[in-house]
C-alpha positions in Angstrom: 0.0 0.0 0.0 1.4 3.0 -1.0 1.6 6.3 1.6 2.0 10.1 1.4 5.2 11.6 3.5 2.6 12.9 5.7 0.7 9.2 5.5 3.9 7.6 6.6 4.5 10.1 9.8 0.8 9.0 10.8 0.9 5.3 10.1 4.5 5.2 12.3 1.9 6.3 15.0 -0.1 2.9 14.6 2.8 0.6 13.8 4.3 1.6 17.0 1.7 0.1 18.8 -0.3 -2.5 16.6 2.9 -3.5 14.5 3.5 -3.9 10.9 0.3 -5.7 10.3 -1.7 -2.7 10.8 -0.9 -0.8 7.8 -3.0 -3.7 5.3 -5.8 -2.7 7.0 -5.0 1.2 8.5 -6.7 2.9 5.3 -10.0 0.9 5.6 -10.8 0.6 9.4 -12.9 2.6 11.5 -9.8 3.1 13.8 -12.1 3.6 17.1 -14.8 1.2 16.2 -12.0 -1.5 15.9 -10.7 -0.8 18.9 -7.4 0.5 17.5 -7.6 4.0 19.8 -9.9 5.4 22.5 -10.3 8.4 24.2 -6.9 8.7 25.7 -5.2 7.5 22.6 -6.5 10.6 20.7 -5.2 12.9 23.0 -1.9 11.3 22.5 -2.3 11.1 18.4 -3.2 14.6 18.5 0.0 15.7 20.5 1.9 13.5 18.1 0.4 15.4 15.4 1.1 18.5 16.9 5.3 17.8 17.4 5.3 16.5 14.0 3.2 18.7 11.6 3.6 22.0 14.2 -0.8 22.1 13.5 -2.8 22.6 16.8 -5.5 19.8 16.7 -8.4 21.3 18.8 -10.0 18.1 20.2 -12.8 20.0 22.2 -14.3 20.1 18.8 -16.8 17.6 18.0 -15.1 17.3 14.2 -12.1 16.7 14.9 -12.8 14.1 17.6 -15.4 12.4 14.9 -11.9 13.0 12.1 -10.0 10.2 14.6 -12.0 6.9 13.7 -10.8 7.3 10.0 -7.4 7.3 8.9 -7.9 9.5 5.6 -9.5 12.1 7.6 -6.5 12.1 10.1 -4.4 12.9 7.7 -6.8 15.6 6.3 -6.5 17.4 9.9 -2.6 18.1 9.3 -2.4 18.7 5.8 
């Protein structure tokens, strides 16, 4: 499966903590309904997001914290 620079940066996120396997299957899950992240998880994503793309991620806002169960739309907060 082929990644974006800014889809790599994101995915490292995930492989991190599911391993390698994740990435078949990163681009079609619904990351929260999966059980892939939760609540706490986010927060950490976002501040991840944050050091590497230098973008605030405001998760008070019910948007963004819906963007979090899809990868594409993760990757459309930073860009």
């Amino acid at each position: 499966m082929e990644f974006s620079e800014a889809e790599k940066i994101i995915a490292e996120f995930f492989i991190e903590r599911e391993g390698e396997g994740i990435v078949d299957e990163l681009k079609t899950i619904n990351l929260t309904k999966e059980g892939i992240i939760d609540s706490l998880d986010i927060i950490l994503l976002a501040t991840y997001l944050e050091e590497k793309f230098g973008k605030e991620i405001d998760i008070t806002d019910d948007n963004t914290l819906k963007a979090f169960s899809n990868f594409e739309n993760i990757v459309k907060l930073v860009l």
